[in-house]
C-alpha positions as CSV (number, residue, x, y, z in Angstrom):
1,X,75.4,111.3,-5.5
2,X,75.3,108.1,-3.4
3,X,73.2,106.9,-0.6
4,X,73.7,105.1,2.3
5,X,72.3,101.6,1.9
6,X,69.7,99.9,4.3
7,X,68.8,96.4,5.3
8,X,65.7,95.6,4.0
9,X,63.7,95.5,7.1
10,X,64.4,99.6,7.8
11,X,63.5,100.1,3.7
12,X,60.1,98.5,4.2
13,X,60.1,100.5,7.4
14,X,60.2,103.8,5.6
15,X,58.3,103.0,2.3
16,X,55.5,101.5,4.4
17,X,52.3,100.0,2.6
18,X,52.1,100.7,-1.3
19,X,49.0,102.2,-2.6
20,X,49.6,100.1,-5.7
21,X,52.0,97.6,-7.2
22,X,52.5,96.0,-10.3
23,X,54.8,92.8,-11.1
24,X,56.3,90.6,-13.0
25,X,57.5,87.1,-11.5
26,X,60.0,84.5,-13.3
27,X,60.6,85.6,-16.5
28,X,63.4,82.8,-18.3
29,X,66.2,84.3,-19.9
30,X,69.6,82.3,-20.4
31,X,72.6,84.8,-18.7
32,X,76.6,84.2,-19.7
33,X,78.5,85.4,-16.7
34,X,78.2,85.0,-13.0
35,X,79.5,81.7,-11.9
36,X,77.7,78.2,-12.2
37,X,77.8,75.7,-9.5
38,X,81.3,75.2,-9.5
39,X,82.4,78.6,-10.0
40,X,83.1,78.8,-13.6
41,X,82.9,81.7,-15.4
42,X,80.6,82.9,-18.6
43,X,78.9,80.1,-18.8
44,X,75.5,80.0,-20.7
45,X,72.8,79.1,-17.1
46,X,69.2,79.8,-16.7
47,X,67.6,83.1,-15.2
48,X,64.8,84.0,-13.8
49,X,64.0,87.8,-12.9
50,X,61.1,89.7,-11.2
51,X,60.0,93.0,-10.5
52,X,57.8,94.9,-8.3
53,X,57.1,98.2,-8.6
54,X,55.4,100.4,-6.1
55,X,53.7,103.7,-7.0
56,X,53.9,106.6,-5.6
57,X,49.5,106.8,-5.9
58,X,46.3,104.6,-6.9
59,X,46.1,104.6,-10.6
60,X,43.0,106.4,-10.8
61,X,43.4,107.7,-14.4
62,X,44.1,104.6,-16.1
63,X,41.0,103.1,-14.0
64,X,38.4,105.6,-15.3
65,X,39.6,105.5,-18.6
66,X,39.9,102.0,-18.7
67,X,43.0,102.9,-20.8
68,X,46.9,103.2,-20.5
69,X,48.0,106.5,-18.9
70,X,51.2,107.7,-17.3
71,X,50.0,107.2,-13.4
72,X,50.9,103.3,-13.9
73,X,53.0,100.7,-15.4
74,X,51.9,98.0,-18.1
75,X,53.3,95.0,-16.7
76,X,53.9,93.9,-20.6
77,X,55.6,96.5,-21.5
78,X,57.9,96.2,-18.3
79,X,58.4,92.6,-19.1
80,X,59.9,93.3,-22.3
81,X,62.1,95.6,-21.5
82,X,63.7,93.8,-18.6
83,X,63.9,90.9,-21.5
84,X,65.6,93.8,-23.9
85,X,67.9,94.6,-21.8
86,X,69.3,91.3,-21.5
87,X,69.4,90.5,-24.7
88,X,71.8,94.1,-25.3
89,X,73.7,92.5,-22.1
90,X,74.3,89.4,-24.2
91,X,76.3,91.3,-26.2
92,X,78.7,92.9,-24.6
93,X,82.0,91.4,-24.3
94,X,82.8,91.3,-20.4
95,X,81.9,88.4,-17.9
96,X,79.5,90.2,-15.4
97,X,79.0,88.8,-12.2
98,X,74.8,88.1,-10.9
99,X,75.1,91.7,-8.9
100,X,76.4,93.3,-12.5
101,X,73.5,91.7,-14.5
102,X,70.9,93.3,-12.5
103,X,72.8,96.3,-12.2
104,X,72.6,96.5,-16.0
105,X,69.1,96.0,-16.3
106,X,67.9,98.3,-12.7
107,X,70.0,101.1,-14.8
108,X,68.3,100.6,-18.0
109,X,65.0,100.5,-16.0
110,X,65.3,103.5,-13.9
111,X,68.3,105.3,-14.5
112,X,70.6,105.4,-12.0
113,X,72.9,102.9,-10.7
114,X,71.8,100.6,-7.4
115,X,73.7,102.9,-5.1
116,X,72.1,106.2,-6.2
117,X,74.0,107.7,-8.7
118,X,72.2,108.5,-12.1
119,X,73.5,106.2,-15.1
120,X,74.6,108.5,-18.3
121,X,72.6,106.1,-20.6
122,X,69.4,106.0,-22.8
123,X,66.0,107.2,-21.5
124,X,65.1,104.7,-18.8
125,X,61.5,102.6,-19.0
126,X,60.4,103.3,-15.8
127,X,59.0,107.5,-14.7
128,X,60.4,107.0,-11.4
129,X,57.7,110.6,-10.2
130,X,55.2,108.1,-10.3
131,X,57.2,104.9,-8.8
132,X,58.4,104.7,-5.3
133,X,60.0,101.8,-5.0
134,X,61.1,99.0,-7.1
135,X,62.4,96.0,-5.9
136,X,64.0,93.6,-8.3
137,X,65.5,90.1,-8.1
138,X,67.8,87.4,-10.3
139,X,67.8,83.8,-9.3
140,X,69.9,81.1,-10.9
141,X,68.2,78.2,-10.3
142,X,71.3,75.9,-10.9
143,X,73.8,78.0,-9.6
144,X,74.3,75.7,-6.3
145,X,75.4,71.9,-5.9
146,X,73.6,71.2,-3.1
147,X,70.3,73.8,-3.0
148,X,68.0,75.3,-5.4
149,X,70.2,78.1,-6.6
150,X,71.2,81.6,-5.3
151,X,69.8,84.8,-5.9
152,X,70.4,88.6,-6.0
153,X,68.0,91.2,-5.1
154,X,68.2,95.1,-5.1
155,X,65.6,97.6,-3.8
156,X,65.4,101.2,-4.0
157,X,63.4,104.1,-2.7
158,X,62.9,107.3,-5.2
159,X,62.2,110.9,-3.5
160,X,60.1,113.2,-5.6
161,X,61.6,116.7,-5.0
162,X,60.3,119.9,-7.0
163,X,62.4,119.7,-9.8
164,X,64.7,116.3,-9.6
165,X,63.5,113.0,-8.7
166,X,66.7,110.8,-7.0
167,X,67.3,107.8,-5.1
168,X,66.9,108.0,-1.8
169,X,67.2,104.9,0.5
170,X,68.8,101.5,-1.5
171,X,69.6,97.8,-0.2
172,X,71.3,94.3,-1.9
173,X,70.5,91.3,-0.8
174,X,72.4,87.9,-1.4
175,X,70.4,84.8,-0.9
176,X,71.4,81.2,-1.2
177,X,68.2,78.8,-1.3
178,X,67.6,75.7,0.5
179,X,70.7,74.2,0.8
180,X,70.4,70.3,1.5
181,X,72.9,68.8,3.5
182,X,73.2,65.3,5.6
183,X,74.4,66.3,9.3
184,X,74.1,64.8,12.7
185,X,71.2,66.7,14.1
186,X,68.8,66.0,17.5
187,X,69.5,64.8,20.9
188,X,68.3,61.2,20.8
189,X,71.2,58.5,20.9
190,X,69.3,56.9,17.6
191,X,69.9,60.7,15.9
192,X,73.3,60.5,16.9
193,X,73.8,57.3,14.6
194,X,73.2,58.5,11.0
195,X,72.9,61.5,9.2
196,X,69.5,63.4,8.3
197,X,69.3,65.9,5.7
198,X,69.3,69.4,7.6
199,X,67.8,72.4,4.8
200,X,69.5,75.6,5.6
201,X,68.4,79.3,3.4
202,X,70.7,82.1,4.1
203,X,70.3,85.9,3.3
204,X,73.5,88.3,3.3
205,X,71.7,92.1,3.7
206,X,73.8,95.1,2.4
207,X,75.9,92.9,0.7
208,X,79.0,95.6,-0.7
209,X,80.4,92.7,-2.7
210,X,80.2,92.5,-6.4
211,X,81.7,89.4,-7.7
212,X,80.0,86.2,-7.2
213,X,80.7,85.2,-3.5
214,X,78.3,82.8,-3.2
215,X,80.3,79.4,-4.0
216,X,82.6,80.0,-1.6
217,X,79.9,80.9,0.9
218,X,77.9,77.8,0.2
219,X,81.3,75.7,0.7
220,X,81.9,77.4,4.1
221,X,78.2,76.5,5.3
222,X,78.0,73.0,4.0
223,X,81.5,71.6,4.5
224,X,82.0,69.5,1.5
225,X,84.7,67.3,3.0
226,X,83.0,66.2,5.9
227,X,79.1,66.1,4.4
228,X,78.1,67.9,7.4
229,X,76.1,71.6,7.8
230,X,78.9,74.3,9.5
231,X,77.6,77.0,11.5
232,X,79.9,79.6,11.5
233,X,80.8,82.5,13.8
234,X,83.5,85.2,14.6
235,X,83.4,84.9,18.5
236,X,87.0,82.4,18.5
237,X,84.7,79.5,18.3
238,X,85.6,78.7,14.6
239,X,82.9,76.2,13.1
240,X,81.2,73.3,14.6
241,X,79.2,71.1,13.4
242,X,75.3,71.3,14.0
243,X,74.4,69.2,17.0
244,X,73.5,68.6,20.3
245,X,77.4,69.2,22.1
246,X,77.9,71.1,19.5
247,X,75.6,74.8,19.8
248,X,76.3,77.8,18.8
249,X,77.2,80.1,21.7
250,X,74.0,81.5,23.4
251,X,73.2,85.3,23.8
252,X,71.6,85.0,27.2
253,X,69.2,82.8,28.1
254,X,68.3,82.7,24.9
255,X,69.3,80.0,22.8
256,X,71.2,80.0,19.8
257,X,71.2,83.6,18.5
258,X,72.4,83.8,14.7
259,X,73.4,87.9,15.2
260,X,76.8,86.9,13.7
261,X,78.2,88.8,11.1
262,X,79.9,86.7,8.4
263,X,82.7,87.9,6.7
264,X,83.9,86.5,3.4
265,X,86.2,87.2,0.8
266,X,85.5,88.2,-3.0
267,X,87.4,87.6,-5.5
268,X,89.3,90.4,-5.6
269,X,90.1,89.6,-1.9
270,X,88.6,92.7,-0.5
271,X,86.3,91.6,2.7
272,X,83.0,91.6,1.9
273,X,80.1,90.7,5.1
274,X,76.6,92.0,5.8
275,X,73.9,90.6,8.3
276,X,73.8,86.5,8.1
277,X,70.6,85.3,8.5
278,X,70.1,81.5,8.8
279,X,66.9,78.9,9.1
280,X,67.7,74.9,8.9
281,X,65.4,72.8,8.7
282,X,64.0,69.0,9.7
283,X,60.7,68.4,9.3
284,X,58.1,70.1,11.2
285,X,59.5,69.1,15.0
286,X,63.2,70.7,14.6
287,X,64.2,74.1,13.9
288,X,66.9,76.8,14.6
289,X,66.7,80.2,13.0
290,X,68.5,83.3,14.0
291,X,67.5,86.5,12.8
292,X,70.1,89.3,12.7
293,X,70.1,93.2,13.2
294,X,71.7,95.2,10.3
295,X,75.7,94.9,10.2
296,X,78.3,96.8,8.4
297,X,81.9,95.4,7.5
């Protein structure tokens, strides 16, 4: 049975405040599949892949014993299997996009698949009657020409029922890092004269997509022919450069609002949006950041 997804902001919402976590941050593994930089397929690219795990209680057991018991996780032992199951993804014969690698190793982990459904597979690590949520993230570091890589991240919520533990709230997350590109930005004529770098992060929330989006999105935001940063929106105005004559339509009094909803196209052509959120970036004295409300495409 599947479940509806959240954004991540209602998730955290409804989990609240853990009563105890345990991670594991940026462990290197080489991945064949999702697309490099320039979109190629199942090419070897660096990985790196965390893990936080919230419980459902305070790991009292394992304190007073001083000793492994089953009210925690050993952050070892989930570090090697994340690491395990990518080395049994290495060899399998399909190209899997970045949201089909972690969906390989979040079903080898818990269980079930992202969207709620339990995986018919071998007994997963984690006891998901003592973990309530588990948020996990891969970033490829060099999967961008002009940023420091992209990123996929999916979190889920367990429910403890009497006799059947299940998924109950789940969110995906796309996330393109820090992209770096020269633009006309400020209102002074000497800005107006030559380009500054502009530094622009964007997160995609329940992203339904599954193949690897995220070239075509990075090409849309920093337009590659003109070497300037795009703003895009779905209100007729097309894209415009970022600039003074050239803002983004105001919500209000307001200022620039950033509650667009972006809508791109997999490769299978099937639309594929969520909730754009975008920050750029120069210096300390100029910013514009819009913050949007959950979506659905």
């Amino acid at each position: 049975m599947s479940v509806t997804p959240r954004s991540l902001w209602n998730i955290h919402v409804a989990v609240g405040e853990a009563p105890a976590v345990v991670r594991v941050n940026n462990l290197h593994a080489t991945v064949k599949g999702p697309n490099d930089a320039w979109g190629r397929r199942n090419r070897p690219q660096p990985m790196q892949i965390s893990a936080k795990v919230e419980l459902r209680k305070p790991f009292s057991a394992t304190s007073r014993a001083d000793a492994l018991a089953s009210d925690t996780v050993h952050y070892g032992q989930l570090s090697k299997a994340i690491l395990n199951s990518l080395e049994r993804l290495a060899t399998e014969t399909a190209a899997f996009s970045l949201s089909e690698v972690l969906t390989y190793v979040w079903r080898d982990l818990t269980g079930f698949y992202p969207t709620g459904e339990r995986a018919e597979s071998r007994e997963p690590f984690l006891d998901t009657s003592v973990v309530r949520c588990l948020e996990m993230t891969a970033h490829l570091p060099k999967a961008s020409l002009v940023g420091d890589g992209v990123s996929f991240a999916f979190t889920g919520v367990f429910g403890n029922d009497l006799n059947v533990t299940s998924m109950r709230l789940y969110g995906r997350t796309l996330r393109l890092h820090n992209l770096r590109v020269p633009t006309l930005i400020g209102i002074n004529d000497n800005e107006r004269e030559a380009k500054q770098a502009a530094v622009v992060s964007v997160e995609i929330d329940n992203l339904d997509a599954t193949s690897d989006i995220f070239n075509s999105l990075e090409a849309r935001i920093a337009d590659a022919k003109n070497g300037e940063l795009v703003l895009w929106h779905p209100r007729g105005a097309g894209c415009r450069p970022l600039g003074n004559d050239h803002a983004v339509p105001e919500d209000g009094a307001g200022g620039a609002s950033g509650r667009d909803r972006l809508a791109t196209q997999d490769y299978s052509g099937k639309a594929a949006g969520g909730a754009l959120c975008g920050r750029a970036e120069r210096g300390v004295e100029d910013e514009h950041e819009g913050r949007a409300a959950p979506n659905h495409v």
